[in-house]
N, C-alpha and C positions, 0 to 999 in steps of 0.2 A: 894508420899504425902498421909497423911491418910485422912480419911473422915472427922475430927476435921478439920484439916487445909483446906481440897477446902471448906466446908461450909462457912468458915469465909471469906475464898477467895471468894468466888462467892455470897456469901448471902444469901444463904439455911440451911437448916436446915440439919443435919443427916441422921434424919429420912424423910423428903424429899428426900435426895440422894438416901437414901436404894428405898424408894417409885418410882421412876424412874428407876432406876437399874430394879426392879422385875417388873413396867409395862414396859418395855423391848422401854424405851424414852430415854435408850441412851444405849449403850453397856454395855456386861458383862465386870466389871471391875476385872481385872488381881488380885490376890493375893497372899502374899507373901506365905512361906514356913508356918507360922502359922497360915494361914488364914485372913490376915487383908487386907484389898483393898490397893490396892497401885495405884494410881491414876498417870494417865500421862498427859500430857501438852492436849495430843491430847483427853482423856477422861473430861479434862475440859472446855476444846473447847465444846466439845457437852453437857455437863449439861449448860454452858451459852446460845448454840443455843437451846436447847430445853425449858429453860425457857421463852425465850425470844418468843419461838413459841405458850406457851403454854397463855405467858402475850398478845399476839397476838389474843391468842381465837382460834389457831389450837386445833381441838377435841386428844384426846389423840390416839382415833384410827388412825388416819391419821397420827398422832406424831412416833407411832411404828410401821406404815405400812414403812414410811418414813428412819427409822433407819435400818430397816430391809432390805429396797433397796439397802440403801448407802454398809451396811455390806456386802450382797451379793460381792458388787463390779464390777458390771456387766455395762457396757456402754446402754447396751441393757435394763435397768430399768429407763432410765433418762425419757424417755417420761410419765411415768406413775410417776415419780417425779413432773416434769410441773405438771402434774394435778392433784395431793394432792396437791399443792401451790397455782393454780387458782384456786381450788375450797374454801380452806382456803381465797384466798383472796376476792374472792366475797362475804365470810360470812363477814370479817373484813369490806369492804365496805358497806357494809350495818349495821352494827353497828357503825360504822362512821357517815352517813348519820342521822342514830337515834339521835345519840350524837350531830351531828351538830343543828339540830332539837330542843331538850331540851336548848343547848348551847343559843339560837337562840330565845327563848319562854323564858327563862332567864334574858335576855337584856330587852326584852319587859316589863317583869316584875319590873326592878331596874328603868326602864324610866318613869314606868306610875305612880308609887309607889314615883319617885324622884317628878314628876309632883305636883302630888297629896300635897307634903311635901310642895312644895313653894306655893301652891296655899294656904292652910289652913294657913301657914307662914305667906301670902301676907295678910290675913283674919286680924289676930290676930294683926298686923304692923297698917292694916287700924282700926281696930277697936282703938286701940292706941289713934292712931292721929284724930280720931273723940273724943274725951275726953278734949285732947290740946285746 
C-alpha cells in the first residue's frame, strides 16, 4: 500500500508518515523496486500504535527507544519496555489529574454562573410583580 493510501487509512498526513519513519517512531518501511514505500499490514499496525502513543503524550524519545527494542527482537529488552510505559504512564497520569482538576473548576464555574442567572432572573420576575 503507498503512503497516499495508509494516510487516508490511518488519518495522517504524508508528510507525517515520512516525519515518523525518519524520527525512527516506527520502522524502516520496505520499498519497492522504484523506491516507493510499500506499506504492510504490520507497518500500519505501528503508525496507528505510535500515534496513539504519541496522542498519549509518550515523548518521541521513548517513542524510538521503544521501536528500536521491539526491532531488536530480543525477550531480553521487555523489562526496559515496562519502563518506557510506566514512566510514559506516570506522565499521562498526571495530566489526567490536571485535566480532571480544570474539568472540575469548570463545573464550579457553569454552577455559580447558572446561580447567579436565576437569582438576577428571580430580581427581574420580582421586580415585575411589584408593579402588578
Amino acid at each position: 500500500m503507498n503512503i497516499k493510501q495508509v494516510g487516508e487509512r490511518v488519518g495522517m498526513s504524508p508528510a507525517n508518515i515520512r516525519y515518523y519513519e525518519s524520527e525512527g517512531l516506527i520502522p524502516i518501511v520496505k520499498r519497492t523496486s522504484s523506491g516507493v514505500r510499500d506499506f504492510s499490514e504490520t507497518d500500519i499496525e505501528f503508525i496507528k500504535f505510535a500515534q496513539k502513543m504519541r496522542f498519549a503524550g509518550m515523548s518521541i524519545k521513548n517513542l524510538r527507544r521503544y521501536v528500536g527494542l521491539v526491532i531488536e527482537n530480543n525477550d531480553g529488552t521487555i523489562p526496559e519496555r515496562i519502563k518506557l510505559f510506566e514512566q510514559s504512564r506516570i506522565e499521562l497520569k498526571e495530566k489526567l489529574d490536571e485535566l480532571q482538576k480544570n474539568y472540575d473548576l469548570m463545573g464550579k464555574k457553569i454552577k455559580y454562573y447558572s446561580s447567579s442567572i436565576r437569582a438576577a432572573e428571580g430580581k427581574v420576575v420580582g421586580m415585575n410583580n411589584k408593579r402588578n
